[in-house]
N, C-alpha and C positions, 0 to 999 in steps of 0.2 A: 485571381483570388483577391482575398481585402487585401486592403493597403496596410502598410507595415504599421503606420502610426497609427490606424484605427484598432490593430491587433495589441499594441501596445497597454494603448486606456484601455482594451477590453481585458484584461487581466491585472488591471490596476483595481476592476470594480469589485463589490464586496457581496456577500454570498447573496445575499437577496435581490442584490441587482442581477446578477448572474442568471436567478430562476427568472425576475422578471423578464431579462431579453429573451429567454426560451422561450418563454411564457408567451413575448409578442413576435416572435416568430412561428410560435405554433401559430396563432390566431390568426397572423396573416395565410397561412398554408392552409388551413384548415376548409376551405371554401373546396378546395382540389378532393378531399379527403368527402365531402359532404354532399359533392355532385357524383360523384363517382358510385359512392354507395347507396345512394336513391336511383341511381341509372340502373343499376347493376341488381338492385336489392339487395346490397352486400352488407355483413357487419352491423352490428349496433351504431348506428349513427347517435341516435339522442343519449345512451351512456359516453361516448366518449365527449359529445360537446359539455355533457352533463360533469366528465373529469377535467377537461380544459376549464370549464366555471371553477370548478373544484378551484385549481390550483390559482386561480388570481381572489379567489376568495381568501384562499390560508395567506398570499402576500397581503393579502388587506388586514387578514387577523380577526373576519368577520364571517359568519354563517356557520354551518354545519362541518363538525371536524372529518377528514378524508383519510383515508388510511389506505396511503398509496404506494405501499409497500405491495399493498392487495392488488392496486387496479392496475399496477405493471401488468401482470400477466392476463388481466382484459385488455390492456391494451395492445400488447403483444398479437392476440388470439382475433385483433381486426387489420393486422397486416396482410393486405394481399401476396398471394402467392404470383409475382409477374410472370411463372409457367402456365399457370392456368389462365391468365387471362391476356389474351392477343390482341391487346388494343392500348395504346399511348395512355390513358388515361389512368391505370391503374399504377406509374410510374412515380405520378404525382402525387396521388393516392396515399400511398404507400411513403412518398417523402414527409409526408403531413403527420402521417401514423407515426413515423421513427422521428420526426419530429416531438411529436407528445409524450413520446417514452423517454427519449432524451430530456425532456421537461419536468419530469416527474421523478428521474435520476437526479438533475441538477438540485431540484428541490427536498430529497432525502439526503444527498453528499452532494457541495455546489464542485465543480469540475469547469473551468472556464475551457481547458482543451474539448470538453464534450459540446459544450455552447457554441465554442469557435467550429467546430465541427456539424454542427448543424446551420452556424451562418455559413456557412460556405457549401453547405448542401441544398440550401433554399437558392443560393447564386443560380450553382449547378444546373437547378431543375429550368429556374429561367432563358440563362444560356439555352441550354436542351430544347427549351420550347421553339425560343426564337429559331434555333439551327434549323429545325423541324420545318418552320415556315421559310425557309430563304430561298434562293435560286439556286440549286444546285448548278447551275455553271461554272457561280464566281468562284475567283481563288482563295485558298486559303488565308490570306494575309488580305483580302474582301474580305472574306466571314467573319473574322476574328474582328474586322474595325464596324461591321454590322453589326454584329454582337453587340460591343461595348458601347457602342451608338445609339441602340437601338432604345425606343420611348418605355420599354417594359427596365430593361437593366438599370439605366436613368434611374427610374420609379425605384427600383432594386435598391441600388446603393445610396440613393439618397435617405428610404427608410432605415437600415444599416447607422446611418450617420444621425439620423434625426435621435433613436434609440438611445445613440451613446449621449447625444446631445442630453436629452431630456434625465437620463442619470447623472449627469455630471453637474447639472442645475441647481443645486442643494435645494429641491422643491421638497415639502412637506412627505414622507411616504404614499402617505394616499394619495396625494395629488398625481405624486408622477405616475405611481398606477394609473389612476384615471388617465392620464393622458395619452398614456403607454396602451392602452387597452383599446380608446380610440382611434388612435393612429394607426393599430396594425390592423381595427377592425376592418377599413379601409374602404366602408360605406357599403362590405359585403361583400369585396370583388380582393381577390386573391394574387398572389405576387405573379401569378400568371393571366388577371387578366379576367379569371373566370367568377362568376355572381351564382349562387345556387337559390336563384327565387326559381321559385314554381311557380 
């Protein structure tokens, strides 16, 4: 899980920072969320990228006002059901989705427990991935040091740490958005790795 003193600062930050780290933890996840549902032909894909804009817009304090009281429950209504669908990918999917809902909560009431709860669910999914791909021979106390070894978890906890970095920065507001927006876009390619170019 995080480290204690990165759990610390994260509830030293103040409500806007709060929404932004959701805010760029959706967007990192969001790649999982957006190959899934053109694979699948599931869900509104361009409404929810369309509420992810939303919500770094209103941090910005610019564009068209969102009333996301409302789009909780679209957002909700594009969580896969993992019953119905038997394939790894809808896992991610769905971490992406309750990622964004989580975002859109922090940003109506900020809840740093709810943010810390979703960094540590984006860990999770990466963990999960990697486990996915290992040898099933090695032993447990192998896994666990491939795991945390491994070049995706690195990637992982370093964006984690860059986030709280760039909050604590005293950068102008829109700057650290900007930066924050960049950083998790992560040139398209999602905290597992994944690019949803066509």
């Amino acid at each position: 899980m995080s480290e204690p003193r990165v759990d610390k600062e994260f509830y030293d930050l103040k409500d806007w920072q709060l929404a932004a780290y959701c805010a760029a933890m959706s967007e990192r996840m969001f790649p999982n969320f957006a190959l899934f549902a053109r694979l699948m032909e599931f869900g509104e894909l361009a409404k929810m990228r369309q509420i992810l804009d939303g919500v770094w817009d209103h941090l910005n304090n610019s564009g068209a006002k969102m009333n996301f009281d409302v789009q909780l429950d679209n957002v909700e209504a594009n969580m896969p059901d993992l019953d119905k669908f038997d394939m790894y990918g809808a896992s991610p999917a769905l971490d992406a989705i309750v990622a964004l809902f989580s975002t859109l909560n922090t940003v109506l009431s900020a809840d740093a427990g709810e943010v810390l709860n979703v960094s540590n669910m984006s860990r999770e999914s990466v963990a999960t991935f990697i486990e996915m791909n290992a040898d099933d021979q090695i032993s447990d106390e192998e896994l666990v040091r491939y795991i945390n070894t491994h070049d995706l978890m690195i990637q992982e906890d370093d964006f984690h740490a860059d986030i709280i970095e760039i909050l604590q920065d005293d950068l102008p507001r829109r700057e650290a958005l900007a930066e924050l927006r960049e950083l998790a876009h992560n040139g398209g390619y999602s905290n597992l790795g994944i690019c949803d170019s066509e």
